[in-house]
N, C-alpha and C positions, 0 to 999 in steps of 0.2 A: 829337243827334237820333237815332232811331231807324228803322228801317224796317221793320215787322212788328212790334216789339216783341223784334227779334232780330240784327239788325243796327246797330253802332252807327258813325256816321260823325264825319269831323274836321272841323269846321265854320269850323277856322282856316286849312284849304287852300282856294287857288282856282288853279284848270287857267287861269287868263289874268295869274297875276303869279308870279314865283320864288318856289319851294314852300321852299325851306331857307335863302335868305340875302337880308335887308333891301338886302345893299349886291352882291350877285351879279353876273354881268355876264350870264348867260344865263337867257332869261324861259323861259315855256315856251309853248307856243305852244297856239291854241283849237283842236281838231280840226271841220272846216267840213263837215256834214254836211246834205242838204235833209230826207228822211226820216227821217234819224236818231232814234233816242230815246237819251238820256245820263242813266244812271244817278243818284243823289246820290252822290258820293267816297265811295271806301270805305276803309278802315286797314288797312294790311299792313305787315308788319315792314320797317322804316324808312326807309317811307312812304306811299305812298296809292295807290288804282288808279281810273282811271275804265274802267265800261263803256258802252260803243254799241250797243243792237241797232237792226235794220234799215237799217245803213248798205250801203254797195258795197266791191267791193275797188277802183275808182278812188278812192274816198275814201278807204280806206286809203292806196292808195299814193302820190295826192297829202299826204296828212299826211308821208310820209316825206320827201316834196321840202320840207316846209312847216321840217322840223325838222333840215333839212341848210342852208337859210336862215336859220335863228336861230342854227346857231351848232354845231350839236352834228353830231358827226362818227358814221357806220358804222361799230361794230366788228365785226358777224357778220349774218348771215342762213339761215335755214334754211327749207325748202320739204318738208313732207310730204305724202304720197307723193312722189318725183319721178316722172316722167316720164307726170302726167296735163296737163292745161292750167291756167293758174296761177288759173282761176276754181273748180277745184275741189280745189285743194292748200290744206291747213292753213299760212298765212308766220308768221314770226314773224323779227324782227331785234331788234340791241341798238345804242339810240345814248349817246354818250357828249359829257359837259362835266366842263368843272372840279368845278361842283356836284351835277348832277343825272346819272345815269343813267335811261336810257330803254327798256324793255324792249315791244315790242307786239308782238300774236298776232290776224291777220286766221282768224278761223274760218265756213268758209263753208255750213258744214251749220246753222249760227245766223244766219247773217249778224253776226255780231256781231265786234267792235272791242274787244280790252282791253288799255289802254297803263295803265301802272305806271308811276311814277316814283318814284325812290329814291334816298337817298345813296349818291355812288359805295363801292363793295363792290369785291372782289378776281371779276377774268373769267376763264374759262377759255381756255388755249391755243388756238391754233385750227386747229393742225395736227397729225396724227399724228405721234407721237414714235418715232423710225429704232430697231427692232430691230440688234441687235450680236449680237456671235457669241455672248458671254457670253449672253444671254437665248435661255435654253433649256427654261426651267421646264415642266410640262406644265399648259398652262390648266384649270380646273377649276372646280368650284359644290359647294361642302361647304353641306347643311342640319345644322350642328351641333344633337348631342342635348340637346335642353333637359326639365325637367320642368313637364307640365303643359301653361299657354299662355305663349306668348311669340314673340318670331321671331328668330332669329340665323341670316344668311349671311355667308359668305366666299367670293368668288373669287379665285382665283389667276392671277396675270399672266405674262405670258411673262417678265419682270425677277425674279419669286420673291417679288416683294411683294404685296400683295393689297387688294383694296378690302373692306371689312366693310360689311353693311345690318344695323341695328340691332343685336340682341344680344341679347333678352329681358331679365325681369327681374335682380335688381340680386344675387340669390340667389348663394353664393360658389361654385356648382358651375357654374351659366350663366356666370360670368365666369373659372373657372377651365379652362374644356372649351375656351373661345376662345381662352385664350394655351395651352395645349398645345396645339390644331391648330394654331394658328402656327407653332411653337415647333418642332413637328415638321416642316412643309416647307420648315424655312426652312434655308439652306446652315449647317451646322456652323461655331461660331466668330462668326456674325451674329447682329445683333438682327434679328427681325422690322421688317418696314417695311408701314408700313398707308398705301396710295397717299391711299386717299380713304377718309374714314369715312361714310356716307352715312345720316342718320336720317329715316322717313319721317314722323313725326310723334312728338308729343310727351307720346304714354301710358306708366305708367312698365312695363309689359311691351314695353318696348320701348328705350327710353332709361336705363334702370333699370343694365342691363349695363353699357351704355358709361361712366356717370359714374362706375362704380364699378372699373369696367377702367383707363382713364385714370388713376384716381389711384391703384390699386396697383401699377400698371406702368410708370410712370412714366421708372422709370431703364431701363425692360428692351423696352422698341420706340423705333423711331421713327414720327411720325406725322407726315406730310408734307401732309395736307388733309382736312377736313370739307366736306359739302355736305349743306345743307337749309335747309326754307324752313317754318319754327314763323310760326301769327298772331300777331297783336299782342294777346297776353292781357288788355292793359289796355282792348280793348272786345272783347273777343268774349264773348260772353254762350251759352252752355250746360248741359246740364246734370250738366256735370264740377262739379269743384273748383276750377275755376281760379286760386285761389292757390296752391294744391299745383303744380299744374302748372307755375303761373310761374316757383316756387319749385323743380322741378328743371330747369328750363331755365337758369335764371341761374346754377346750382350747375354743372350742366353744363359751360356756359360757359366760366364762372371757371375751371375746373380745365383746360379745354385754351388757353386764355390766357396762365394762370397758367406750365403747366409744358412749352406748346410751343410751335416756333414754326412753326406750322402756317397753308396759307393756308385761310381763311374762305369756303366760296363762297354766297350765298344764292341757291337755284335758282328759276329761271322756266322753264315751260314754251315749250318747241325749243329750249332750249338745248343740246348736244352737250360731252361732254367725252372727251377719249380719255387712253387710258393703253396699256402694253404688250402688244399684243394683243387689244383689245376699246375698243370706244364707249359708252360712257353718254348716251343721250338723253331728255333730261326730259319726261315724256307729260302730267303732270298735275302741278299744286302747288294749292297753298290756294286761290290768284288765281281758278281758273279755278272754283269751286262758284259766287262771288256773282253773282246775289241769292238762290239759294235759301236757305234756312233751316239752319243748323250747327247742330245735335240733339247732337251731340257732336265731340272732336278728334279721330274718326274720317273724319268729313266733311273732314277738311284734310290726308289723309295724299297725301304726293308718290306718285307710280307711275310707274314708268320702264322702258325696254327696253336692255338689254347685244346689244350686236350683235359675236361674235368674229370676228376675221380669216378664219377658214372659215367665215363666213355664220351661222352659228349663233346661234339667238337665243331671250334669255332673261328674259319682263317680270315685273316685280314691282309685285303691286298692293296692298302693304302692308296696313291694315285699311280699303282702299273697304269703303262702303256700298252698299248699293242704288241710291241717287239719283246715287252718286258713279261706279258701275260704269255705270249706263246713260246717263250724260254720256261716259264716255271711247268705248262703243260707238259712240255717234251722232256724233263727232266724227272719229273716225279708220276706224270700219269695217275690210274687207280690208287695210288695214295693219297691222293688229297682230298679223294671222298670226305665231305664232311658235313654237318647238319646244318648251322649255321656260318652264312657269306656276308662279310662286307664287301659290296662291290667294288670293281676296278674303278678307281676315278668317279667317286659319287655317281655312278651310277649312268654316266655321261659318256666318252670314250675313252676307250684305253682296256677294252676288255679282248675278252676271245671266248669262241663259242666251243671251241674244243675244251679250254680250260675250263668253263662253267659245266659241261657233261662231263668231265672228270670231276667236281666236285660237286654237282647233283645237289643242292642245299635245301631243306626244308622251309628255312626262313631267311628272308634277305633284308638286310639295311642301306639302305640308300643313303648318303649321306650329300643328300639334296635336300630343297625345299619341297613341299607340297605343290605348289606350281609346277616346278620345271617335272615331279614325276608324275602328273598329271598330265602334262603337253601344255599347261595352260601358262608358258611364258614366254613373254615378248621378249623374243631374242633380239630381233632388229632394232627395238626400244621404236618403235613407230606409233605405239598408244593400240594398237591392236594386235590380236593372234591371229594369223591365217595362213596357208600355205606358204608361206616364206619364209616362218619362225621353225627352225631345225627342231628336233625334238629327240635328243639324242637318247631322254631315258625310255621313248616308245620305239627307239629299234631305227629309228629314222636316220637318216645324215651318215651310211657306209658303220650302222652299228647294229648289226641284224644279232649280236649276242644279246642286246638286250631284250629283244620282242623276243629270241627264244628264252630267257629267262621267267618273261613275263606271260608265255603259252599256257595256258592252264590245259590244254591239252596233252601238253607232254608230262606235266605233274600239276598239280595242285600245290602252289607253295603261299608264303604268308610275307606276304610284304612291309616293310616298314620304312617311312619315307622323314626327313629330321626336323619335320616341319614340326613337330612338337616331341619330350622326350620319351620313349618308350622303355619298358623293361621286361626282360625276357627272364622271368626264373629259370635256372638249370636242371632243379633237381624237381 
């Protein structure tokens, strides 16, 4: 079945019998709603999501007693903002069974209800992990130098191991500039240890590095975790390639399968992961676009905020789009205040100017070239710049978020463009 002509659904799940096993022993339960509207099921990587709008958060939160009666146990819960009243906090909890995991996000600037269910997946810890004498590192945010477009981060954790977000393409100087800044902070005599690898989506300026990193370096890091959450290629309809696409996901894959033993995590939105010195919290994944219309796997990129042990905070909005950016605004608002911004979409479109004043950033990374955030690049490929080369990261071409980003009038901020690699200590 289709929805639009762009959404394609499983017509072999139903939300009132066990979504994964004939002979299971936990069903899943009907969400009871009077006003409710419930979407048709929709596909997400390995399994399916129902959405609710115009429900309550009593109906939420009666679903959660409904699903602690069938069987299935609370493994976490999260509330953002805290300290508003719990009818205007974004909830999200994870339940668990033998077969199904249960992930739901009560969002109340929609009213809306979106429970996922999935085969159970590897969870993240749910405490912070006790700093030692030994973890002395100094915390940090490298935008390594890539050519061109693409996006490659590294932070550095208080243990001296580091979390990586993407990598850019697959080119052997983007994946050779990421094991030399490793390579370089890491204590003499060790391998690099990459805590969590985190991919925001699955274009290959972006995944491109990491599959090609993973199997050159194989014998020379360790990799103790991946996180992210790829659609289910097998119906999402755009106007990518999507067998290309699938086709470096499954290569992906294979190759950290094949050569580690790393855990797996597939992210949902509120979910929290911590590591030495800083929190990862999941603001957006794929789940949270349907039903609107996926134009491309831009529309599915995760976006997330790092919060350091001194308050510091650091979100990353991978390549959003427009529709993608003015969903995360209207959902979270003055929470996403934060210090340092990766831009939407290297800096190019895909942003919003409500979003960027709700997050207000001191410092911005571009994750462009030095050219194109100059204005000094031949869009048309004509051998000159002049009024007909767009210039999306000066605000130009219907992206007036950028030039107010770039107002030194409204603030004084500090810009960083990926033409060479930069690093930002935290502490």
């Amino acid at each position: 079945e289709e929805i639009g002509n762009d959404y394609c659904i499983r017509s072999d799940f139903s939300v009132r019998e066990n979504a994964f096993s004939k002979n299971g022993t936990h069903s899943v339960p009907v969400y009871d709603t009077e006003a409710g509207v419930e979407f048709p099921v929709y596909s997400v990587d390995r399994g399916y999501e129902v959405l609710l709008r115009n429900t309550s958060l009593d109906e939420y939160l009666a679903y959660t007693e409904k699903l602690t009666a069938y069987g299935f146990v609370k493994y976490s819960a999260n509330a953002m903002p805290a300290g508003l009243s719990s009818e205007d906090r974004n909830l999200s909890c994870v339940y668990t069974a033998e077969e199904i995991h249960v992930f739901l996000n009560w969002t109340p600037s929609q009213k809306s209800v979106r429970i996922v269910f999935t085969k159970p997946t590897d969870l993240p810890l749910l405490t912070k992990p006790t700093l030692t004498v030994e973890d002395t590192a100094q915390t940090s945010i490298a935008q390594i130098g890539i050519a061109g477009l693409g996006m490659s981060y590294v932070i550095q954790l208080k243990d001296y191991s580091f979390i990586v977000i993407d990598g850019g393409t697959n080119a052997d100087d983007n994946v050779n500039k990421l094991y030399d800044y490793m390579i370089g902070k890491t204590p003499a005599g060790k391998k690099p240890t990459v805590a969590c690898w985190v991919f925001t989506h699955p274009d290959p300026d972006h995944i491109g590095a990491p599959e090609a990193f993973l199997k050159k370096y194989a014998k020379e890091i360790e990799l103790e975790s991946v996180a992210y959450n790829f659609p289910d290629c097998s119906v999402q309809n755009t106007s990518q390639n999507d067998e290309a696409i699938r086709s470096s996901i499954y290569s992906l894959e294979n190759i950290i399968a094949r050569s580690y033993n790393a855990e797996i995590y597939t992210i949902h939105t509120g979910q929290k992961f911590y590591f030495k010195g800083v929190e990862m919290e999941i603001l957006f994944t794929e789940e949270d676009t349907y039903p609107l219309t996926v134009k491309c796997y831009n529309d599915t990129t995760a976006m997330l905020r790092f919060t350091f042990d001194n308050g510091k905070t650091f979100t990353v909005l991978g390549d959003s789009t427009v529709q993608t950016s003015k969903l995360l605004a209207d959902t979270y608002r003055e929470y996403l205040k934060s210090d340092i911004l990766q831009l939407a979409h290297h800096g190019l479109i895909g942003g919003d100017e409500q979003l960027y004043r709700y997050i207000d950033p001191e410092y911005c990374f571009w994750a462009t070239s030095k050219e194109r955030y100059e204005g000094n690049y031949d869009t048309n490929k004509d051998g000159i710049v002049n009024e007909k080369d767009v210039q999306h990261c000066l605000g130009q071409g219907n992206c007036p978020y950028n030039a107010y980003i770039r107002d030194s009038s409204i603030r004084e901020r500090v810009h960083y463009h990926a033409g060479e690699t930069v690093v930002l200590n935290i502490e």
